[in-house]
C-alpha positions as CSV (number, residue, x, y, z in Angstrom):
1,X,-26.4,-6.7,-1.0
2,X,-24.4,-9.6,0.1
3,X,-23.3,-10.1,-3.4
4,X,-21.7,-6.6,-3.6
5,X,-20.2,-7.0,-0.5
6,X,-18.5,-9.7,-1.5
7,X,-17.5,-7.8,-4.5
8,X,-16.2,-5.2,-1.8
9,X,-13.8,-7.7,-0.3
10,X,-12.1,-9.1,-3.8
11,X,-11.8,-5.1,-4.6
12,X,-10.0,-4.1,-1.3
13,X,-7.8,-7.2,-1.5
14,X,-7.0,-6.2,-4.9
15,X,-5.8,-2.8,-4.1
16,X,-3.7,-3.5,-1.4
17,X,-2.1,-5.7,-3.3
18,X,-1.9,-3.3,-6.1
19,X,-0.9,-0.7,-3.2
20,X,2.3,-3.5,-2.0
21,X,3.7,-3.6,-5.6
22,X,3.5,0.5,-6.0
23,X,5.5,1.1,-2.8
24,X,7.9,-1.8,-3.4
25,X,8.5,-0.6,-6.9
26,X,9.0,3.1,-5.5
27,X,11.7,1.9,-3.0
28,X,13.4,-0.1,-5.4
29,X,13.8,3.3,-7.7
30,X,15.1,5.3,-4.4
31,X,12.0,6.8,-3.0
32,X,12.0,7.6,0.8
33,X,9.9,6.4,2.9
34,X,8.8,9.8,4.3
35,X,7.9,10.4,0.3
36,X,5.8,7.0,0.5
37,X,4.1,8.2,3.6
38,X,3.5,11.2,2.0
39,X,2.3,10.1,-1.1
40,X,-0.3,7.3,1.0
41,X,-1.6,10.1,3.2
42,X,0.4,8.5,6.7
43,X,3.7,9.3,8.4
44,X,6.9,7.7,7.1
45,X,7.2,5.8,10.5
46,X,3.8,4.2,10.0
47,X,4.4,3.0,6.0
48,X,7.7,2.1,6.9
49,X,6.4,-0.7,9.6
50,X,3.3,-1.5,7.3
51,X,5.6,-2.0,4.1
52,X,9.2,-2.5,5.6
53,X,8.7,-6.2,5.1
54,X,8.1,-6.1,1.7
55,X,10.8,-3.9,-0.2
């Protein structure tokens, strides 16, 4: 069980990684952030301050 947790953690830090490179690349091609927010499920106030940093 421990093992697979473990295996949890590398995964979710995997995907929000993968997750920063998807939003930064669909800001550099002119997507909005309402359209991110959209996209991820969240309002475009709430992806902006999560991702505003990065793009």
């Amino acid at each position: 069980m421990l093992r697979e947790l473990t295996l949890l953690r590398r995964e979710r830090a995997k995907l929000r990684d993968r997750e920063r490179a998807l939003v930064a690349a669909a800001r550099r091609e002119g997507v909005t952030w309402r359209e991110v927010g959209v996209a991820l499920g969240v309002s475009h106030q709430a992806v902006c301050k999560r991702f505003s940093k990065d793009a």
